[in-house]
MARVEXRO-413150 format. One record per residue: x, y, z of N, C-alpha, C in turn; residue in one letter. Coordinates in steps of 0.2 Angstrom, whole numbers, plus 5000, padded with zeros to 4 digits. Each point is the difference from the previous one (the first is absolute). Layout:
<recs>
n.X n.Y n.Z ca.X ca.Y ca.Z c.X c.Y c.Z type
X Y Z X Y Z X Y Z a
...
</recs>
This chain:
<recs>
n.X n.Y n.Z ca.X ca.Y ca.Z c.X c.Y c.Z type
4963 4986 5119 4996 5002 4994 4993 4998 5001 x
4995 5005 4999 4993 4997 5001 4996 4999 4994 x
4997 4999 4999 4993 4999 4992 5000 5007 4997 x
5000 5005 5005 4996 5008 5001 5008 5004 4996 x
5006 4998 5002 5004 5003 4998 5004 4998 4993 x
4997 4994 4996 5002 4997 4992 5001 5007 4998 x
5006 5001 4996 5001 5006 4996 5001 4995 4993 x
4995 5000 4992 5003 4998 4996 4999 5006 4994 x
5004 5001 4995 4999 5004 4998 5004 4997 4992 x
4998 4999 4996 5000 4998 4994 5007 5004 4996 x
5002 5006 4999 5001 5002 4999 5010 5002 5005 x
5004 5002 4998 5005 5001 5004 4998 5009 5002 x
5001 5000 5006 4998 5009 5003 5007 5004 5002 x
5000 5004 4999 5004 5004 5000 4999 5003 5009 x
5010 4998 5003 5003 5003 5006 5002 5006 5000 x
5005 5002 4995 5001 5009 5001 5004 5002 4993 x
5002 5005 4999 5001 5003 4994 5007 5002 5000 x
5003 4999 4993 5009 5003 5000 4999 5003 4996 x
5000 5008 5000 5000 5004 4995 4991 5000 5000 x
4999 4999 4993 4994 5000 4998 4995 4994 4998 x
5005 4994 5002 5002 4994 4999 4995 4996 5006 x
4993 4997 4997 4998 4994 5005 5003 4996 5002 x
5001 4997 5005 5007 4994 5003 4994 4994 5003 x
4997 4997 4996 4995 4994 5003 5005 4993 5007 x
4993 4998 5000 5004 4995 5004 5005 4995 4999 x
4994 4998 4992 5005 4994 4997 5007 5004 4997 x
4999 5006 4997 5007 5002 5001 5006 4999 5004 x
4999 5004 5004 5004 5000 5006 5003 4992 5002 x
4995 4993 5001 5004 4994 5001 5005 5000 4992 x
4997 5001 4994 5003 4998 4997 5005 5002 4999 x
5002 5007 5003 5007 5004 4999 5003 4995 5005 x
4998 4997 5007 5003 4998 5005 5003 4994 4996 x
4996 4994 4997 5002 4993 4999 5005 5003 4994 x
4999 5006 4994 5005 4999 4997 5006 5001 5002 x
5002 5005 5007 5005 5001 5003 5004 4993 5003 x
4995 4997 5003 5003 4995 5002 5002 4995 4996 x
4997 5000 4993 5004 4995 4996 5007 5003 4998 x
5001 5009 4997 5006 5000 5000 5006 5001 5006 x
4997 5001 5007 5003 4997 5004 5004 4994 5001 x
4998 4996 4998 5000 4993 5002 5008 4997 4992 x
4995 5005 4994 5006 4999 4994 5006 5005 5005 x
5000 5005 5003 5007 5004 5000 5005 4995 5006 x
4995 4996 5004 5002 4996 5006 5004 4995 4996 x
4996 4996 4996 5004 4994 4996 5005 5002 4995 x
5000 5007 4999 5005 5002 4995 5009 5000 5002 x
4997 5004 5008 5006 5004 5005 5004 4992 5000 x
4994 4992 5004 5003 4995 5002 5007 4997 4993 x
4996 5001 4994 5003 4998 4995 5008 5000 5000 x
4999 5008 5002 5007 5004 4999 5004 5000 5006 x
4999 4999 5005 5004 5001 5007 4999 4990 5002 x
5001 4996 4999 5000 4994 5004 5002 4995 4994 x
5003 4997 5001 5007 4994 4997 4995 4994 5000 x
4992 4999 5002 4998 4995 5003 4994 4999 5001 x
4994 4999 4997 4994 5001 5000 4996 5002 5005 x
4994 5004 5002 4998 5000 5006 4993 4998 5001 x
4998 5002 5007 4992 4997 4999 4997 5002 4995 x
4999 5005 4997 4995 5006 4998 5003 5000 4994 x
5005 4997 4995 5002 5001 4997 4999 4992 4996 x
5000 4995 5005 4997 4992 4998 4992 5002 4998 x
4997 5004 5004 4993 4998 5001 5000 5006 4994 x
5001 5006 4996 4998 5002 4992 5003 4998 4995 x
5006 4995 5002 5001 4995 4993 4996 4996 5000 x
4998 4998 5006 4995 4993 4997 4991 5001 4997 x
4998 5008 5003 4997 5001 4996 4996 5003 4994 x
5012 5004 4998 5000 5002 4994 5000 4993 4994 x
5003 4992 5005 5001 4994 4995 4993 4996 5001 x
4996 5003 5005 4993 4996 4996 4996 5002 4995 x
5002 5009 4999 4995 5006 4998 5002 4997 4992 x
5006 4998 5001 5005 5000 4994 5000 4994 4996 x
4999 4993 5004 4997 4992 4996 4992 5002 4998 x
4996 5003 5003 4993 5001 4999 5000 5003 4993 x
5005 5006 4999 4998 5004 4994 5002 4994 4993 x
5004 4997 5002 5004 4997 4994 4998 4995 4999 x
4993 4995 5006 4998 4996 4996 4995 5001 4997 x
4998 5008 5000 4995 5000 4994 5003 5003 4993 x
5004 5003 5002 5005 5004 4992 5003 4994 4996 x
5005 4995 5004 5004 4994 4996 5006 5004 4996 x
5002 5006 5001 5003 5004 4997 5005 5005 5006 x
5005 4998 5000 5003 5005 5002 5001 5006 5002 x
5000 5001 4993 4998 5008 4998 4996 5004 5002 x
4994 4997 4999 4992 5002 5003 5003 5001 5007 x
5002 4994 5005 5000 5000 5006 5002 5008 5002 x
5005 5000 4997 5004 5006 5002 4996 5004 5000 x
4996 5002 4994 4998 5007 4998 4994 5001 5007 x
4997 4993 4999 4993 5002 5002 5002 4999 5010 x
5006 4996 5002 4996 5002 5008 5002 5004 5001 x
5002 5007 5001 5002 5005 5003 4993 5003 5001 x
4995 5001 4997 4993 5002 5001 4996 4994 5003 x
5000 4996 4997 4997 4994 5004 5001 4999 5008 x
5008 5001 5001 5000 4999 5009 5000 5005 5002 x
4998 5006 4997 4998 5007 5002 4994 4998 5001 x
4993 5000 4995 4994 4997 5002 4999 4997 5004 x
5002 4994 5003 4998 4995 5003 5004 5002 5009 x
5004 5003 5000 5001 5005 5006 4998 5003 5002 x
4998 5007 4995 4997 5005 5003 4992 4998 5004 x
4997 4995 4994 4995 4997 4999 4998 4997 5010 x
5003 4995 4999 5000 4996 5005 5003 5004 5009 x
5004 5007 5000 4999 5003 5004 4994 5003 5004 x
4998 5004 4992 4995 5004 5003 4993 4995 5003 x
5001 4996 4997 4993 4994 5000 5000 4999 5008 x
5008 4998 5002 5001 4998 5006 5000 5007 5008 x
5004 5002 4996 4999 5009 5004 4990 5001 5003 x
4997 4998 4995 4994 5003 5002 4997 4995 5006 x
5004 4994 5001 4998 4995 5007 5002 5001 5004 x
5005 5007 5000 5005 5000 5009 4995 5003 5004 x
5000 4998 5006 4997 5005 5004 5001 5006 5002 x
4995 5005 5000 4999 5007 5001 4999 5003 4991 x
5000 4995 4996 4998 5002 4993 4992 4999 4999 x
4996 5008 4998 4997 4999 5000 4993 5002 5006 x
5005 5002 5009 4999 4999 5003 4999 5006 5005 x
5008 5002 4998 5005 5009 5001 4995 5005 4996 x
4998 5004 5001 4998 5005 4998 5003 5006 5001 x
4997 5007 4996 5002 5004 5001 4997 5004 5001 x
5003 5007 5002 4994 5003 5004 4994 5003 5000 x
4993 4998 5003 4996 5000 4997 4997 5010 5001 x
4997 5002 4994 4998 5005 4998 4994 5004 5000 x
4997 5005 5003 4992 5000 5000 4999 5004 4991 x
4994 5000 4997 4999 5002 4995 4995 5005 4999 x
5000 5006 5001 4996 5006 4999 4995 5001 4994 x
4994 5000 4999 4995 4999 4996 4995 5007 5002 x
5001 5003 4995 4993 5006 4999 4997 5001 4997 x
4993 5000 5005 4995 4998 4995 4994 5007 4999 x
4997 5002 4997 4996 5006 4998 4991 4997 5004 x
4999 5005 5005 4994 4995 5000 4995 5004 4994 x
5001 5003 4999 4994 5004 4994 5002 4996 4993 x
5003 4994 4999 5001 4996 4996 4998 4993 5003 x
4998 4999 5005 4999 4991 5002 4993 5002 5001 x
4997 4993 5001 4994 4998 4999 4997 5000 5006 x
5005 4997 5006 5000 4999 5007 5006 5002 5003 x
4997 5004 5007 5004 5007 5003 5005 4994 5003 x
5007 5000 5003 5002 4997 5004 4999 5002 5008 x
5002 4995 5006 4998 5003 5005 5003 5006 5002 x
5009 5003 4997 5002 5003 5002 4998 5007 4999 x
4994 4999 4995 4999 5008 4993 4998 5002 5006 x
5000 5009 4999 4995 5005 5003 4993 5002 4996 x
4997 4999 5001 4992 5002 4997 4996 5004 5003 x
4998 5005 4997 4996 5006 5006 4993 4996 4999 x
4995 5003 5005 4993 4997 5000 4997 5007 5002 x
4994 4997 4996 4994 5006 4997 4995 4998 5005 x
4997 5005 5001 4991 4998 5005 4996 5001 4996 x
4995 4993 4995 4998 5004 4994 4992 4997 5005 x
4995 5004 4997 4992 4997 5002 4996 4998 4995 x
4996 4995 5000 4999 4995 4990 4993 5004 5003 x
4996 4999 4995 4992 5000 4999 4996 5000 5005 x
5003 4996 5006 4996 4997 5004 5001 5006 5007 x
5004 5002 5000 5002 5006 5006 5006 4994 5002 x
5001 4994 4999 5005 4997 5003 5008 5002 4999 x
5008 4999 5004 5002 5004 4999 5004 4994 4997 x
5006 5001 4995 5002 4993 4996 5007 5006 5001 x
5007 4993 5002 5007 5004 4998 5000 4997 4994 x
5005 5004 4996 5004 5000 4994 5006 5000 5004 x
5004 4997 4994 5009 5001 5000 5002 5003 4994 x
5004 5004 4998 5003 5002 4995 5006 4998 5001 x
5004 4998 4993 5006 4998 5002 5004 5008 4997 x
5006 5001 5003 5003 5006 4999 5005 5001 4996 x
5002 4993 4997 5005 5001 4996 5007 5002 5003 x
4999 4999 5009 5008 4998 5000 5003 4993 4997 x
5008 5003 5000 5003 4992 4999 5003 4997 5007 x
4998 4994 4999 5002 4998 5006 5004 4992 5000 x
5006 5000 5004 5006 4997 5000 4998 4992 5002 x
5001 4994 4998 4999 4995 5001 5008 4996 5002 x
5000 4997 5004 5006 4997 5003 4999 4990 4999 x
5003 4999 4997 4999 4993 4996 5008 4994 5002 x
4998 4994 5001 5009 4998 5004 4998 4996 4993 x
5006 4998 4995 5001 4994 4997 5005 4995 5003 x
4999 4995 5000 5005 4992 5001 5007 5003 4998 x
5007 5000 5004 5006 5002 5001 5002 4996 4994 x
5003 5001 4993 5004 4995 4996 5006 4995 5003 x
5000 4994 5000 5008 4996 5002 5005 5002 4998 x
5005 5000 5004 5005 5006 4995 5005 4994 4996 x
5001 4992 5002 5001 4997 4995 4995 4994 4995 x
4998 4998 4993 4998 4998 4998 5004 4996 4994 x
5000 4994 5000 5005 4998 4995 4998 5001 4992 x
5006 5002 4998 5001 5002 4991 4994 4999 4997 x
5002 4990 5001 4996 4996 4994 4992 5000 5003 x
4997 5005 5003 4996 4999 5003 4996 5007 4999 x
5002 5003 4995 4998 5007 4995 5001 4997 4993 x
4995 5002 4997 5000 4999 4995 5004 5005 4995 x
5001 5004 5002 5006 5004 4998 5006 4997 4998 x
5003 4997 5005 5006 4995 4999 5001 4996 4995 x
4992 4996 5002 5002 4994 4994 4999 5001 4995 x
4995 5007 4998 5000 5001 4994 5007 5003 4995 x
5005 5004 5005 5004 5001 4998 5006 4996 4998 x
5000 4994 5004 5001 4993 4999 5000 4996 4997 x
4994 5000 4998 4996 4998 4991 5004 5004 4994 x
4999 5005 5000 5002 5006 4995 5007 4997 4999 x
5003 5000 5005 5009 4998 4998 5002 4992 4998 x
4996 4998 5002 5000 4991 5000 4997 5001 4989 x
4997 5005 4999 4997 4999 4992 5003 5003 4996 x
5004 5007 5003 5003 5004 4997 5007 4995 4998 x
5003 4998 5005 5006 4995 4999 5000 4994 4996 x
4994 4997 4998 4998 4994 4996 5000 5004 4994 x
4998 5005 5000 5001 5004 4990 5006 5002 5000 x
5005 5002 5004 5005 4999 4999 5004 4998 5000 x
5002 4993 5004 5003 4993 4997 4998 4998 4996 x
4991 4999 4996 5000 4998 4993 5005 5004 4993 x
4999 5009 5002 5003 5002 4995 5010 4999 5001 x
5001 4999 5004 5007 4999 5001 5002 4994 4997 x
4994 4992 5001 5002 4994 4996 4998 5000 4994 x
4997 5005 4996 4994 4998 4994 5001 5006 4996 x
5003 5006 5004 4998 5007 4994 4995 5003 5000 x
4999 4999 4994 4992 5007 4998 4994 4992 4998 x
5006 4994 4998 4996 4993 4999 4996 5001 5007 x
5002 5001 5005 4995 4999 5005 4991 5000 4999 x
5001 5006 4996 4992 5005 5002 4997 4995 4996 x
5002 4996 4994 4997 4995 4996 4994 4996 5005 x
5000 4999 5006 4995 4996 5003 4994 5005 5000 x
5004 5008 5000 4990 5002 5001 4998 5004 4993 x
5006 5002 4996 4997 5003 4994 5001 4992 4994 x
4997 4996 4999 5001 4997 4995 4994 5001 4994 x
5003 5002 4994 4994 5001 4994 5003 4993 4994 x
4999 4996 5004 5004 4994 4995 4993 4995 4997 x
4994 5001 5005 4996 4997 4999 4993 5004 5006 x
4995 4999 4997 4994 5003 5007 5000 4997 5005 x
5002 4992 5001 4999 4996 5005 5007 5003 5006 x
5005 5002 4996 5007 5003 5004 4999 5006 5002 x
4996 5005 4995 4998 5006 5003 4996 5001 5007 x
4995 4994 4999 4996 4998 5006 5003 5000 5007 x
5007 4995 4997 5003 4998 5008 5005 5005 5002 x
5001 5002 4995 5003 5008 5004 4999 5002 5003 x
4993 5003 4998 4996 5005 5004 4999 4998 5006 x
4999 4992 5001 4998 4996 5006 5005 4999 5005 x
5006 5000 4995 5008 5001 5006 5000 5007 5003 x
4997 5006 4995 5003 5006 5003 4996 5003 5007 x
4994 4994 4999 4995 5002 5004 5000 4995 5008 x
5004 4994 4998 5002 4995 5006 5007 5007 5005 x
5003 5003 4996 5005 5005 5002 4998 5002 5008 x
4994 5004 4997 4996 5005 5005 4998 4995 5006 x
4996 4994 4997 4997 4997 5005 5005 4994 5004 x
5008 5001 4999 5004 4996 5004 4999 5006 5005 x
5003 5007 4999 5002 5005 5005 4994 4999 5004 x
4993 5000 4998 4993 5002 5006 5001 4993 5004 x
5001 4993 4997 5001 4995 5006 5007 5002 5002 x
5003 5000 5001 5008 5002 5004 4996 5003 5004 x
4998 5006 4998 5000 5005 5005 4994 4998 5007 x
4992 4998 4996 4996 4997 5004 5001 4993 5005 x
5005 4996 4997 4999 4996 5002 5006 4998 5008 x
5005 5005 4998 5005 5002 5005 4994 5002 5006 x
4999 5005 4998 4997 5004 5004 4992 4996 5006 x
4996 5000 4994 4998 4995 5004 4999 4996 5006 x
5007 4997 4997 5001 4994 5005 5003 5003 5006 x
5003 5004 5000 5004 5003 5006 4995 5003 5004 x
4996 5005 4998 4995 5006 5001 4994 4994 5006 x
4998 4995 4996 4997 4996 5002 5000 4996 5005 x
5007 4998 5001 5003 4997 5006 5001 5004 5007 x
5003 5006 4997 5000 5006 5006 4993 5000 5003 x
4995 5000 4998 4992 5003 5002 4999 4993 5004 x
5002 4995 4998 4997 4992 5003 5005 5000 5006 x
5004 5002 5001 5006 5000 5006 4998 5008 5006 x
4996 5004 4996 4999 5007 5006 4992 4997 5001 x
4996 4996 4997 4993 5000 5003 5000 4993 5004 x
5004 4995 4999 5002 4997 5002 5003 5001 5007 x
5004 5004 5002 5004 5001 5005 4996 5006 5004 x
4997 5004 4999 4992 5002 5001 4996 4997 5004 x
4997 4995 4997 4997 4993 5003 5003 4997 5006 x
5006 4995 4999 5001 4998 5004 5006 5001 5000 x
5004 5003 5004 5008 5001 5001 5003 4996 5002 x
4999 4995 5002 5006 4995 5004 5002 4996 4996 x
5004 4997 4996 5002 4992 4999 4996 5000 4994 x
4994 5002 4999 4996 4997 4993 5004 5005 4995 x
5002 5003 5000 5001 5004 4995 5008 4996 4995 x
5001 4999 5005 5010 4996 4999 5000 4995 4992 x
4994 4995 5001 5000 4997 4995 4998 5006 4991 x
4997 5003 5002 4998 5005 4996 5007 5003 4995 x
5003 5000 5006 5010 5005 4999 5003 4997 4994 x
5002 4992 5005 5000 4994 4996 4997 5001 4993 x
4996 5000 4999 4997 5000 4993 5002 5005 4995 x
5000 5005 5005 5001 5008 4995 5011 5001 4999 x
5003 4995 5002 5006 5000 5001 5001 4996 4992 x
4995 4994 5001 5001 4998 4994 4998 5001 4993 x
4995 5004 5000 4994 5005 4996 5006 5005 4996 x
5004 5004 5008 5005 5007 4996 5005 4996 4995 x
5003 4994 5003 5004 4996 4997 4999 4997 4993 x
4993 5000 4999 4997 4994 4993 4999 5006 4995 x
4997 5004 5004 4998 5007 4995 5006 5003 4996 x
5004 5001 5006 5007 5005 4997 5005 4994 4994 x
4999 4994 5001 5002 4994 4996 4996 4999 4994 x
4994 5002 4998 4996 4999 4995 5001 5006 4996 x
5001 5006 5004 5000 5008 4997 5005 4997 4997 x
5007 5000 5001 5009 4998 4999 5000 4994 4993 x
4996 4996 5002 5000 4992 4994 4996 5004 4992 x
4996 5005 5003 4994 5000 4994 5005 5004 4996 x
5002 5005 5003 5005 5007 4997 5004 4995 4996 x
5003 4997 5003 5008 4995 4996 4995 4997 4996 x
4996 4996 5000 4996 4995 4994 4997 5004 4994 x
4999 5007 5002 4997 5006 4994 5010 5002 4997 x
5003 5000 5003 5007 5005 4997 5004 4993 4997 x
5001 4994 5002 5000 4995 4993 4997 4998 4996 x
4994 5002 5000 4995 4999 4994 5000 5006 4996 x
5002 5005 5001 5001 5006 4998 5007 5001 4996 x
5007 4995 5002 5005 4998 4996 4998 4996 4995 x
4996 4999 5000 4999 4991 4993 4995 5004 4993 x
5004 4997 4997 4991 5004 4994 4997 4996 4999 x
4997 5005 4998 4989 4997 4999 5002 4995 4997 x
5004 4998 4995 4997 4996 4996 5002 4993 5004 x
5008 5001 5004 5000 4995 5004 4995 4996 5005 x
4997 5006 5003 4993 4997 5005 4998 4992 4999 x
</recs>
């Protein structure tokens, strides 16, 4: 990969279409990781049921359903909570920490798809400046002086422009669309109002409607308005950090491809691992603060 061939693009692009349905890039990994994570549940499942006797792959998802599982509980101290809340928690922090990882494999980001020409027609009786392709008749005009001066008229043919755009990667990981993480967001906020009203009732909403005093009224407002601004950091700040990394690791690898780049890996290995850990701790720290009432805070 040369300097000249850096494709970044801000944005997730769309590879091909299902029905009438854009199928973007980050999609398409995402459907990939999410398959493999239920892959991986149908493999541990089948183990369960047909062996008298632990096996490798079935030691190595206990032990990361019994880490996923001490993590959630030292911060609930309730049992009950635990329960409720890791079924999403180590859903988060899996799907999370794939996709993070998925966008460091090789050929991610790399593979492309097939590139396309893009037909553009242009009016020259509407441009300012003829292209070189236009056809323009010429005049034989003679000014004042008996000298003889060409003109150009333009004809008002249209004329066809052939333009290449940079081929989109046909993978690009999840967390690395803002798309994702804001969907991410959304559910991670949706579910904290709904664990509060499931521990609290309709006592819940007391945090953002209080008229018991103006000073209460005040912080309500200020809780209903922290709501909004959990979801735009969740989203931002996932994303970010991924989107970020990727760009440091292809101009990076651009530069100089040999060896320099490795430490860089290292780094984003542990970046996909911190980010998809802090998305997962924050969720659970918002959805037991969301069982307690205000007045307890």
């Amino acid at each position: 990969m040369s300097a000249d061939s850096i494709h970044i693009s801000l944005s997730a692009e769309t590879i091909f279409h299902v029905g009438g349905v854009a199928i973007t890039n980050s999609m398409f990994t995402t459907s990939i990781v999410s398959a493999l994570l239920i892959l991986f549940a149908v493999v541990v499942n089948r183990s369960l049921t047909t062996t008298n006797r632990p096996t490798g792959i079935q030691n190595f998802a206990e032990w990361i359903i019994e880490a996923l599982f001490t993590l959630v509980h030292s911060i609930t101290h309730d049992l009950k909570k635990t329960y409720r809340f890791f079924p999403l928690i180590a859903t988060f922090f899996l799907f999370i920490l794939l996709n993070n990882w998925f966008g460091l494999l090789p050929g991610v980001g790399t593979i492309v798809v097939n590139e396309k020409s893009e037909h553009e027609t242009t009016n020259i009786s509407d441009t300012a400046m003829i292209p070189d392709t236009a056809h323009v008749e010429e005049e034989l005009v003679v000014n004042s002086h008996g000298e003889p001066v060409v003109s150009t008229e333009k004809t008002g043919q249209v004329v066809a422009k052939e333009t290449h755009k940079p081929a989109p990667p046909l993978f690009r990981a999840g967390t690395a669309d803002l798309n994702t993480t804001l969907a991410l967001a959304v559910i991670s906020i949706i579910a904290t109002q709904l664990f509060g009203i499931q521990a609290q009732q309709l006592g819940y909403f007391k945090k953002f409607l209080n008229f018991s005093s103006p000073i209460m009224f005040f912080v309500g407002i200020l809780e209903l308005v922290s709501e909004v601004a959990k979801m735009i950091s969740f989203a931002f700040r996932l994303f970010g950090n991924i989107f970020a990394g990727e760009v440091l690791l292809v101009v990076i690898a651009a530069l100089v491809p040999l060896v320099v780049p490795l430490p860089f890996y290292g780094l984003e290995l542990f970046v996909g691992f911190i980010q998809a850990l802090v998305f997962s701790m924050l969720s659970l720290v918002f959805f037991n603060m969301a069982t307690i009432s205000h007045d307890e805070h």
